[in-house]
C-alpha positions in Angstrom: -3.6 21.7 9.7 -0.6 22.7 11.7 2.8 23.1 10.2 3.9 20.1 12.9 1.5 18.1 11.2 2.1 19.0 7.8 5.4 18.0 8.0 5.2 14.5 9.9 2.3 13.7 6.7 4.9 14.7 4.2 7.7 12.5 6.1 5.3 9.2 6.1 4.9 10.3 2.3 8.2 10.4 1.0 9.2 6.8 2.8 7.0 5.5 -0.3 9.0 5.3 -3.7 5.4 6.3 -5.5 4.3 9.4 -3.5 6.7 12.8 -3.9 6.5 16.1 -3.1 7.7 19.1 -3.8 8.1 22.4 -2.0 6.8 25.4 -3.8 5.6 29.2 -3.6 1.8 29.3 -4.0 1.2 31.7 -6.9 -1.4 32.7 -7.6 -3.5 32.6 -11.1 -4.2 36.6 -11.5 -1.8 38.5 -13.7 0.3 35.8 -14.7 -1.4 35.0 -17.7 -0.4 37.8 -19.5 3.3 36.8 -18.6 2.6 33.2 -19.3 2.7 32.1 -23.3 -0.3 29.7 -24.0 -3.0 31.8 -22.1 -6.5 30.4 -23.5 -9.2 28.1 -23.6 -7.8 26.3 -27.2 -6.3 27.2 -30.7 -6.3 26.0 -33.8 -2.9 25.5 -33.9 -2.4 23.6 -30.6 -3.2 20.0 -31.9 -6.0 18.4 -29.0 -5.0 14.8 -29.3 -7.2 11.8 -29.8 -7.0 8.8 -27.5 -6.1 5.4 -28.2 -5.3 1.8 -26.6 -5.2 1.7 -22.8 -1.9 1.4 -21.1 -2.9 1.1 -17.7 -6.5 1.3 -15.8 -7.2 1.7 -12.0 -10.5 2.3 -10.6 -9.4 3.3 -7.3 -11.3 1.1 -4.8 -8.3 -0.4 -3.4 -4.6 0.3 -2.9 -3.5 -3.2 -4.9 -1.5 -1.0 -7.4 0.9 0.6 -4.7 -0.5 4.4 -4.0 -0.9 6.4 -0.8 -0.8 4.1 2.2 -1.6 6.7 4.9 -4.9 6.6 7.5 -6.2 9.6 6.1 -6.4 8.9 2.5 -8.5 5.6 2.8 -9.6 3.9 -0.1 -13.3 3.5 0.5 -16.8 2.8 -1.0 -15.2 2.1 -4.6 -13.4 5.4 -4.6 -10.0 7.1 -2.5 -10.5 9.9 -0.4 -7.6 12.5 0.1 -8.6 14.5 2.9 -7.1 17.3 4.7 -4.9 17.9 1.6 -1.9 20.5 2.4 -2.1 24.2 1.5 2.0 24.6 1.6 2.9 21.6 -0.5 1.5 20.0 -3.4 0.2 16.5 -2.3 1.6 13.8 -5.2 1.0 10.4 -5.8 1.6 7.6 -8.7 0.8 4.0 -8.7 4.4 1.6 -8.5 2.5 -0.6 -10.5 2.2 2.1 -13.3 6.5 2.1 -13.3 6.2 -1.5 -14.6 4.5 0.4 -17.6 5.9 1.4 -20.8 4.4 4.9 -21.2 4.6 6.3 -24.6 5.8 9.5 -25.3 2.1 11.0 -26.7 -0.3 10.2 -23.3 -3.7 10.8 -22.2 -4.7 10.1 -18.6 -8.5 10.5 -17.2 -9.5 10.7 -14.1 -12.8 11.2 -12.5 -12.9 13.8 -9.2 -15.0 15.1 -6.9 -14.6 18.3 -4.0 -15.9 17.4 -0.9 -15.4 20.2 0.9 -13.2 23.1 0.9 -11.3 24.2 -2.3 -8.1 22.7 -3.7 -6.5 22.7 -7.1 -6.9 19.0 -8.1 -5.0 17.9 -11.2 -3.4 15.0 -13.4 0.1 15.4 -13.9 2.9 14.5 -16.9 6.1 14.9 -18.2 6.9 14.2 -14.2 10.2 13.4 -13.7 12.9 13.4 -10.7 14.4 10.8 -8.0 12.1 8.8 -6.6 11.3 11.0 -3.2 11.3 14.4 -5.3 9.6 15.8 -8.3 12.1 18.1 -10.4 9.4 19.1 -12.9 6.0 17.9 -14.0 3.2 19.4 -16.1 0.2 19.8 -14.0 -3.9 20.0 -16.1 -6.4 20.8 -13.7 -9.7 22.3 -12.2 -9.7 24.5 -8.7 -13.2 25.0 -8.7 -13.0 28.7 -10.2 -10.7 28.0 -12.9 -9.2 25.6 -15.7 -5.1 25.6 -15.4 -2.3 24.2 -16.9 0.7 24.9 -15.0 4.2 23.8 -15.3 6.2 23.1 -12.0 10.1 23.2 -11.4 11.9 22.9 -8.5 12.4 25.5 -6.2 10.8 28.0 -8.7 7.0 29.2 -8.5 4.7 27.6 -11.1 4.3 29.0 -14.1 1.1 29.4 -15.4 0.7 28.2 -19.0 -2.9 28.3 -19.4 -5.9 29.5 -17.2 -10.0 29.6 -17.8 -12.6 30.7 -15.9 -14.8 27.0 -15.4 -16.9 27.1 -12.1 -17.1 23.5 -10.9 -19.5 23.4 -7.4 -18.6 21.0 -4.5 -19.9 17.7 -4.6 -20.1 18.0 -8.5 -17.9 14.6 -9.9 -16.3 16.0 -12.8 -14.1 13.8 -15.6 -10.9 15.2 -16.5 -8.5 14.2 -19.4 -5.0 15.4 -20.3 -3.3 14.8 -23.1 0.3 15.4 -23.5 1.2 15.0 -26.8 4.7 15.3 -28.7 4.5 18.7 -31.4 7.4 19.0 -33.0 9.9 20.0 -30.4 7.0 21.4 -28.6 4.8 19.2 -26.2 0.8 20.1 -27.0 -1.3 20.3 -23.3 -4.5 19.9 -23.4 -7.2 19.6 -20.6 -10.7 18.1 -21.3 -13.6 18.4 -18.6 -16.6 16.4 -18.9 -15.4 16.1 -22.7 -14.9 19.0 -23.2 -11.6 20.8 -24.3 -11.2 23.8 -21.6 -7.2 25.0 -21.6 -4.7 24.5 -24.3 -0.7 25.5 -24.4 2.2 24.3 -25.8 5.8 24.3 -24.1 8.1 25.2 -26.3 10.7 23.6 -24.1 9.7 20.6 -22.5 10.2 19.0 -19.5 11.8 15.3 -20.0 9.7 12.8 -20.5 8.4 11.0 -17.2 5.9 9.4 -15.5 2.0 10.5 -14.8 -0.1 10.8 -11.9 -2.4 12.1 -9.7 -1.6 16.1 -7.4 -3.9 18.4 -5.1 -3.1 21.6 -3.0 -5.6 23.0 -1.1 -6.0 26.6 -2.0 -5.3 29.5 -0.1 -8.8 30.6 0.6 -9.9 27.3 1.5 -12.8 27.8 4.3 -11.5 25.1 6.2 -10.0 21.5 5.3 -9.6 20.5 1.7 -11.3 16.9 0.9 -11.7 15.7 -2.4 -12.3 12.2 -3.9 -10.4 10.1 -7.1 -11.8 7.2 -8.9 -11.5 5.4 -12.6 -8.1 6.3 -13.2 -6.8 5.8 -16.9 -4.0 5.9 -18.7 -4.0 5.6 -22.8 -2.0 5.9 -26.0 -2.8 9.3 -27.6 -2.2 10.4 -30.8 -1.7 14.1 -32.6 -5.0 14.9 -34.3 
């Protein structure tokens, strides 16, 4: 992808009030997990989370509930496609129909993916908050293909990594993620499930304001050409402390 290219995608992004993005240094995982507080597939003291009622349930075949609208993430065959997803930017997207929502403050979102081809950190995101063309902060709970990863993104800082596993996950494997952000005292619990499994725990100390949740990729640097990946069965549930 050229950068003239890159930049006229992120320009058609940003006219919609439910894609964002956000400008950031790629960082990446090695070393920073002995910097980063949290580091670790799980602990006893990091409560998992249990889930509850649905809030808010998409399965992807169709744009009705107000995503990307751009040619080259069609929704197709019961599923959406992002292709060619950005290695300078992290590619962001929320449903407007999911701001009609009354998200409670402990969440669990799932989300089934799939790489295509290429290699691309492809996460679900929480705590995401900003104005409606730029993300200030989120909480990002992911696979790249090598790795688990929670991260935590700010604005014009590099992300910080909170949590990172090793968890190869091939191409063209469909894989079900779930994260759970879940009030802990004046902490926030973070934890990532994969096929059902917990794989990455942390807890922010601080944490971000509350926000909305949704849906990020960014190609990876080693990439061997263009990042595609597919979503589908998008949902959103109560979760409780457990």
């Amino acid at each position: 992808m050229t950068a003239a290219f890159t930049e006229r995608r992120l320009a058609a992004m940003t006219r919609r009030r439910s894609v964002r993005t956000m400008r950031l240094q790629i960082v990446l995982v090695a070393g920073l997990c002995a910097l980063a507080a949290g580091c670790g597939s799980g602990s006893k003291s990091i409560p998992t989370g249990t889930d509850g009622a649905v809030v808010f349930r998409d399965s992807l075949a169709d744009n009705h509930n107000g995503w990307i609208d751009i040619p080259q993430d069609p929704h197709r065959n019961g599923r959406w496609d992002w292709n060619d997803v950005p290695r300078n930017s992290v590619e962001m997207a929320d449903p407007d129909a999911l701001h009609h929502a009354k998200l409670p403050a402990a969440v669990s979102v799932g989300v089934n993916v799939e790489m295509r081809h290429g290699a691309a950190l492809r996460v679900i995101s929480c705590h995401e908050y900003g104005t409606p063309s730029t993300v200030e902060g989120t909480y990002e709970l992911g696979i790249d293909g090598r790795r688990a990863l929670i991260r935590e993104l700010k604005l014009n800082n590099p992300p910080r990594v909170l949590a990172a596993q090793p968890l190869p996950v091939a191409n063209g494997r469909r894989a079900r993620l779930v994260a759970r952000c879940v009030p802990d005292g004046d902490a926030v619990a973070l934890s990532l499930l994969v096929d059902g499994k917990v794989v990455a725990q942390a807890r922010a100390a601080h944490p971000l304001p509350a926000g909305i949740v949704g849906l990020h990729a960014v190609a990876r640097p080693d990439s061997a050409g263009p990042a595609d990946l597919t979503w589908d069965d998008f949902i959103v549930r109560n979760a409780a402390r457990s």
